[in-house]
Backbone as a ProteinNet text record, in pm:
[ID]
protein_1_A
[PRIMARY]
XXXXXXXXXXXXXXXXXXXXXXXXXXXXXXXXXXXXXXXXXXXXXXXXXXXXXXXXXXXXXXXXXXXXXXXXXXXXXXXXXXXXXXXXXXXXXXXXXXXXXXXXXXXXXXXXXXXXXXXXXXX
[TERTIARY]
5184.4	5275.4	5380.5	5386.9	5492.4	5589.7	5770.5	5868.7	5972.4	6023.5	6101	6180	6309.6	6429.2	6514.8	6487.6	6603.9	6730.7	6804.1	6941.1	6902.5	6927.9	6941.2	6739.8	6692.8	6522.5	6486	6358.2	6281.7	6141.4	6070.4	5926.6	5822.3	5783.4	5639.8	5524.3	5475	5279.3	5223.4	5091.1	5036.4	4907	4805.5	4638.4	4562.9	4465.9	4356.7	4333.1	4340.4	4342.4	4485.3	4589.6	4699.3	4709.1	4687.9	4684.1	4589.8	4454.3	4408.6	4461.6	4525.8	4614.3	4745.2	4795.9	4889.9	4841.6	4704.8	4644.3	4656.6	4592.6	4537.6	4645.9	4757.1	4880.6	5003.3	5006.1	5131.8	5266.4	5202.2	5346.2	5251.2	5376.2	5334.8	5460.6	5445.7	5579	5530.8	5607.6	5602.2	5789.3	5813.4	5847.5	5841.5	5997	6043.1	6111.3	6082.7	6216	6292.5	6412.2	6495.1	6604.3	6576.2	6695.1	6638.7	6779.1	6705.1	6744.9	6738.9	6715.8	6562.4	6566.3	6413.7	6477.1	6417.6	6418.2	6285.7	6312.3	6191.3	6223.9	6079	6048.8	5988.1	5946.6	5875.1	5816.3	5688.2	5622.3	5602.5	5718.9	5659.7	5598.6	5500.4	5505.5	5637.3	5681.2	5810.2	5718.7	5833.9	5824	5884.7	5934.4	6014.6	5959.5	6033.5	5960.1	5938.1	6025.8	6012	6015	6012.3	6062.9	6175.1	6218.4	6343.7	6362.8	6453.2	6495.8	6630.9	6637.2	6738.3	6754.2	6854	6860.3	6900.7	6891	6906.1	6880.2	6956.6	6892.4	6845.4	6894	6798.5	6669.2	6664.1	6503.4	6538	6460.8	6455.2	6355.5	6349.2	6217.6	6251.3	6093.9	6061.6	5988.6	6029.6	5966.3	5887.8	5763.8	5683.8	5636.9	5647	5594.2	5443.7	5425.9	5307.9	5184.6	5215.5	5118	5128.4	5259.5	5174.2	5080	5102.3	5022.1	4897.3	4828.9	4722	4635.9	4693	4621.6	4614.3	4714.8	4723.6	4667.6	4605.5	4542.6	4408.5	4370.5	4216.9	4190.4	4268.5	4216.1	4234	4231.8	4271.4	4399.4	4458.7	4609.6	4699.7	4766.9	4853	4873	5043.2	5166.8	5205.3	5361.2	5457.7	5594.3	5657.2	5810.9	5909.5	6043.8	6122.2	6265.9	6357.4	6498.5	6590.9	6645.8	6711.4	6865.3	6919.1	7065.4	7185.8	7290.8	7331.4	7470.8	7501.8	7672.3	7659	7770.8	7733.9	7701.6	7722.2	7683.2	7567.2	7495.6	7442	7298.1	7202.8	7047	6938.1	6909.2	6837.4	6664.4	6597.4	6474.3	6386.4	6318.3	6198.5	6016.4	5959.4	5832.7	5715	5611.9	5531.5	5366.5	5333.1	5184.4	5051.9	4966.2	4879.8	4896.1	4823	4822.5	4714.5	4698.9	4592.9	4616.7	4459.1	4475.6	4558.5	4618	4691.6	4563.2	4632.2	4509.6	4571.9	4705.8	4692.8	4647.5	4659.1	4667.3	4723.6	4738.7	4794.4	4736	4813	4741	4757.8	4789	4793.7	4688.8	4633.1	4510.8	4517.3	4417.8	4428.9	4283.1	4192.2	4060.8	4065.9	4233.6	4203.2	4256.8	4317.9	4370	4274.7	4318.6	4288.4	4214.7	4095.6	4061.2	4103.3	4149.5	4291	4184.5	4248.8	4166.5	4210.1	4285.1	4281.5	4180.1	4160.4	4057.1	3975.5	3857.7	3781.3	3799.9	3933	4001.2	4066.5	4102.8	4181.6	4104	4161.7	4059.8	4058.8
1130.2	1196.1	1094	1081.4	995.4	1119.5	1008.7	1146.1	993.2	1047.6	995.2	1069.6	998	1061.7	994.3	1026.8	1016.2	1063.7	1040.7	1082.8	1234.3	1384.8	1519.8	1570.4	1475.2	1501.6	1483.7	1583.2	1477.3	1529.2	1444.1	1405.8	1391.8	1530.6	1488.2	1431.4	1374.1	1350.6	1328.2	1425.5	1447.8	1428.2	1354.8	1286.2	1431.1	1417.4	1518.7	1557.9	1456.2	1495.3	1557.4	1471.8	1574.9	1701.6	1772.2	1866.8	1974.2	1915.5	1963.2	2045.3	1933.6	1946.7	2076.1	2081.2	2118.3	2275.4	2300.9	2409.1	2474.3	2400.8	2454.9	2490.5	2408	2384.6	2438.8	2489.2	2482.8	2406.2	2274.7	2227.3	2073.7	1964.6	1840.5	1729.4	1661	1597.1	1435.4	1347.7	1220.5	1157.3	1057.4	976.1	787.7	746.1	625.6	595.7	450.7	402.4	307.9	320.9	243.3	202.4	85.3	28.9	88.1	155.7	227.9	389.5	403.8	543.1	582.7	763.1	780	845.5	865.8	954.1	1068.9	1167	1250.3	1323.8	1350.8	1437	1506.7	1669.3	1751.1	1873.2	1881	1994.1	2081.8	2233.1	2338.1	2428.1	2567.5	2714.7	2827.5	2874.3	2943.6	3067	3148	3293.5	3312.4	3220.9	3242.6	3267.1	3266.6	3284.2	3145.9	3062.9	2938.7	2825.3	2649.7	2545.7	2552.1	2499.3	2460.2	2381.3	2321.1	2167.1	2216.3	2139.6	2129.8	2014.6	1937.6	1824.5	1861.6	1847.1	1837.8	1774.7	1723.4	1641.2	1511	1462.9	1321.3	1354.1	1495.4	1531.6	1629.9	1593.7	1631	1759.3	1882.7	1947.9	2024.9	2037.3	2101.5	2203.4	2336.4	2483.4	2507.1	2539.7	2609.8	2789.5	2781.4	2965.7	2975.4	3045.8	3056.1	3086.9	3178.4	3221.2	3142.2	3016.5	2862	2790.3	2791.2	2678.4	2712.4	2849.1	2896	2829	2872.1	2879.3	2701.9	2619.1	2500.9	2394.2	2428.8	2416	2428.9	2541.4	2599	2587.3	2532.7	2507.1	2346.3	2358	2186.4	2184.8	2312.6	2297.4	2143.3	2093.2	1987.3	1969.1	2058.3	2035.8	2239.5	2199.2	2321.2	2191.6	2272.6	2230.4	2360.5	2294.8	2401.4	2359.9	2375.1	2366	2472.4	2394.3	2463.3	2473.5	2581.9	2582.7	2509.9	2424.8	2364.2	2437.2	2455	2507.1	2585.7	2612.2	2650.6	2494.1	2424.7	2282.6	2237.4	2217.8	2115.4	2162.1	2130.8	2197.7	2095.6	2089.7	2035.8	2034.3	1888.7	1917.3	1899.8	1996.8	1931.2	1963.5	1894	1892.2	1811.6	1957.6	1877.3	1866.4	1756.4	1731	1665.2	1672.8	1600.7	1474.3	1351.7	1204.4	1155.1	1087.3	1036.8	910.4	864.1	725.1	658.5	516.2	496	418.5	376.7	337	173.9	117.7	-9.2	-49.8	-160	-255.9	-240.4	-204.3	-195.9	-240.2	-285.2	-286.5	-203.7	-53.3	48.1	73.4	171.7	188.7	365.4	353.3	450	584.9	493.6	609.1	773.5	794.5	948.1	1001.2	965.2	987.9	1031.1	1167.4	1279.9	1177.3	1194.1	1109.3	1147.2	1025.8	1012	1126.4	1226.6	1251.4	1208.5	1124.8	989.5	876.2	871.3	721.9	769.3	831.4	828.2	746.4	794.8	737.3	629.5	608.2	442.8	337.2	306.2	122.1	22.6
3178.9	3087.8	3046.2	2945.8	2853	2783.4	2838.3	2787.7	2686.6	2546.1	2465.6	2462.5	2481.6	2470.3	2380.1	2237.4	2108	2113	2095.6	2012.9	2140.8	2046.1	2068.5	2086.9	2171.9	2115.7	2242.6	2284.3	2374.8	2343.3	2372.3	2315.5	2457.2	2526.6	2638.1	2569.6	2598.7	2557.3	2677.6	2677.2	2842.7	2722.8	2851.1	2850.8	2880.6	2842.8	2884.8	2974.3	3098.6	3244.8	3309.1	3250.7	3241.4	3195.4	3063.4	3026.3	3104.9	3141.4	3263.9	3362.9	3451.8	3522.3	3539.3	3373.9	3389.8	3304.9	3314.3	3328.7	3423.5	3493.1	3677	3741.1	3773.3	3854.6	3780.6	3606.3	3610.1	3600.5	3612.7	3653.8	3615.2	3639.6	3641.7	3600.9	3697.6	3698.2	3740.6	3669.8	3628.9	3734.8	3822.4	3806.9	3822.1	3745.1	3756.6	3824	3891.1	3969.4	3894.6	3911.6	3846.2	3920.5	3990.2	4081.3	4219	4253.6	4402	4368.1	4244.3	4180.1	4138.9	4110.1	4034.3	3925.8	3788.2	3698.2	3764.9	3729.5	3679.4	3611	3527.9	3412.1	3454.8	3385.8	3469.1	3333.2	3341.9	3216.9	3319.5	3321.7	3374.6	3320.8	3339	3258.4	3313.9	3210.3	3221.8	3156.6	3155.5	3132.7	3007.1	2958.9	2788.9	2718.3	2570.5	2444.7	2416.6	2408.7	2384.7	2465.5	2400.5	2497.6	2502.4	2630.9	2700.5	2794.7	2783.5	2901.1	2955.1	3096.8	3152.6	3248.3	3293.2	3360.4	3502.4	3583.2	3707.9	3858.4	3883.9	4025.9	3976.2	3878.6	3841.7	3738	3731.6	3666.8	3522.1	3442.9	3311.8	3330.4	3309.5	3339.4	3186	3097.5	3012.4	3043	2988.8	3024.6	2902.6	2900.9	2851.7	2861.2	2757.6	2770.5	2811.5	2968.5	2995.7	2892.1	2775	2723.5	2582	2548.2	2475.5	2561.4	2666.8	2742.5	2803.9	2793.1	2810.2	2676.3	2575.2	2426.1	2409.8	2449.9	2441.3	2493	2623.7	2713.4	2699.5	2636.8	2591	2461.2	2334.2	2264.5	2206.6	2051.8	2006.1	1965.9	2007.1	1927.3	1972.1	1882.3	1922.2	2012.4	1962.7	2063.9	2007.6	2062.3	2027.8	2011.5	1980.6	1944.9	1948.4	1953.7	1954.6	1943.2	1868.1	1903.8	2009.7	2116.8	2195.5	2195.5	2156.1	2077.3	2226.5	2171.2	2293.5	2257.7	2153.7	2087.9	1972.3	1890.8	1754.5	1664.7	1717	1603.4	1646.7	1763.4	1838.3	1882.7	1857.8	1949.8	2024.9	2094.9	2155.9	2073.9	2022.2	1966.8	2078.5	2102.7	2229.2	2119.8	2191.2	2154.3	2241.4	2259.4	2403.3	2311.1	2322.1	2292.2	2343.1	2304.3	2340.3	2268	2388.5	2314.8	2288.1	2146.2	2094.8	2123.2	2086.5	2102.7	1998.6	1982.4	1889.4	1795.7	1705.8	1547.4	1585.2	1628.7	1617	1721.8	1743.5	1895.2	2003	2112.9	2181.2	2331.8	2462.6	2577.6	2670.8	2660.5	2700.4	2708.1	2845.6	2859.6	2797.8	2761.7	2626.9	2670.6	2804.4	2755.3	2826.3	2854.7	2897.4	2792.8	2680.7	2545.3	2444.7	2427	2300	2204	2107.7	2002.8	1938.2	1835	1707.6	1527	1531.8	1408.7	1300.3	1293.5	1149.7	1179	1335.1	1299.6	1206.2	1179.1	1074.1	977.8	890.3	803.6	768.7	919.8	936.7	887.7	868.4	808.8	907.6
[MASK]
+++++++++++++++++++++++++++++++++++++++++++++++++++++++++++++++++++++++++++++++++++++++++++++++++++++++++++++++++++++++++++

């Protein structure tokens, strides 16, 4: 699982065997060490209507609505997305997907990665 964290954004992408995974179990959590710290990130199923994040303990965890992540899980759908309101000015963008392979170069190992439906097209 790969997590981007922009500006007011964060961005999961989970592999096939991940998404798998986070069928069966529910849950699935990724960390980093950094120094003599860890980050973690964490894709749970929640009971909501929508996504939602919260930080705690060092860990980023994104909630999924059990019954996106059934359908998401079992079919070819993407991702989901969602803005999560932080104030009256301010919202949180989250968005969880599947990862394709990329179209350029890269030395990322790439073969548990979704096939890209632009390669066809790519040149």
């Amino acid at each position: 699982m790969k997590i981007r964290i922009k500006g007011n954004s964060i961005r999961l992408r989970l592999t096939r065997s991940e998404v798998d995974r986070f069928g069966k179990e529910g849950r699935i959590v990724e960390t980093t060490q950094i120094g003599n710290q860890k980050l973690s990130y964490c894709l749970t199923q929640t009971t909501g209507n929508q996504l939602e994040a919260s930080f705690e303990n060092a860990t980023v965890t994104v909630g999924m609505p059990k019954t996106w992540a059934n359908e998401w899980v079992q079919t070819e759908r993407v991702g989901y997305e969602s803005n999560m309101p932080l104030d009256q000015q301010q919202s949180l963008y989250l968005l969880v997907e599947k990862d394709f392979v990329c179209l350029d170069q890269t030395n990322e190992d790439q073969s548990d990665n979704y096939p890209n439906p632009l390669a066809a097209t790519h040149p």
